[in-house]
N, C-alpha and C positions, 0 to 999 in steps of 0.2 A: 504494500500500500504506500503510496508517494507522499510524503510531506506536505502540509498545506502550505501554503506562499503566508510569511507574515508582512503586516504592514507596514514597519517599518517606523521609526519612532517611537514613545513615548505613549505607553496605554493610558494614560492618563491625557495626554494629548485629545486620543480619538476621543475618548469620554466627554470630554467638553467640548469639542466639535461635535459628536452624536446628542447634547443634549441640548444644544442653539440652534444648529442646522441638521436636524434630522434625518429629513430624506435626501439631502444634497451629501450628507456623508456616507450614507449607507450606500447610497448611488456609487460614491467613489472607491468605498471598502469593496463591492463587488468586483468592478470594473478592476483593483487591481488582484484580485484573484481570478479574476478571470470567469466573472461567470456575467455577461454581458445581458444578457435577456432577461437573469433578474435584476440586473440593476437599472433597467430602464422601465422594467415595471417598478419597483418601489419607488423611483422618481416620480413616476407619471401617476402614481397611486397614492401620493404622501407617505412613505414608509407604510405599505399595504397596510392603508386608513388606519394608522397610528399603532397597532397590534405588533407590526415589526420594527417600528421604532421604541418601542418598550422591552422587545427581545433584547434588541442590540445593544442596549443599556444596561441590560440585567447580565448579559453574555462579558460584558466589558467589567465590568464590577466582581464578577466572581472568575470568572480566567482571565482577563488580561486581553481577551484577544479575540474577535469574530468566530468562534468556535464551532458554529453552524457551515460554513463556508468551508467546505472539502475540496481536495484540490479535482481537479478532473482524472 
């Protein structure tokens, strides 16, 4: 099984970009793992109408890191 891509920076970083700009960051977290089709749904959806912007928050708070997001 492949390694997931990490983001790079400062988890604490994304956390506060995930909790200003919610869908514009989840958008970008996807985008650099690589998973391009959800990230322009959770754009174009508000962070799949606010439900996955709550993931992302709670994901970042107890690991550190987009945990959901597997690499391909």
């Amino acid at each position: 099984m492949a390694k997931s891509k990490k983001l790079g920076g400062s988890w604490i970083l994304w956390l506060i970009l995930q909790i200003f700009f919610g869908a514009i960051t989840g958008f970008v977290a996807r985008l650099i793992k690589g998973h391009i089709l959800s990230g322009i749904l959770y754009l174009l959806t508000g962070g799949f109408f606010a439900i996955g912007w709550i993931v992302d928050i709670i994901s970042l708070l107890v690991h550190h890191d987009y945990v959901w997001l597997w690499s391909k």
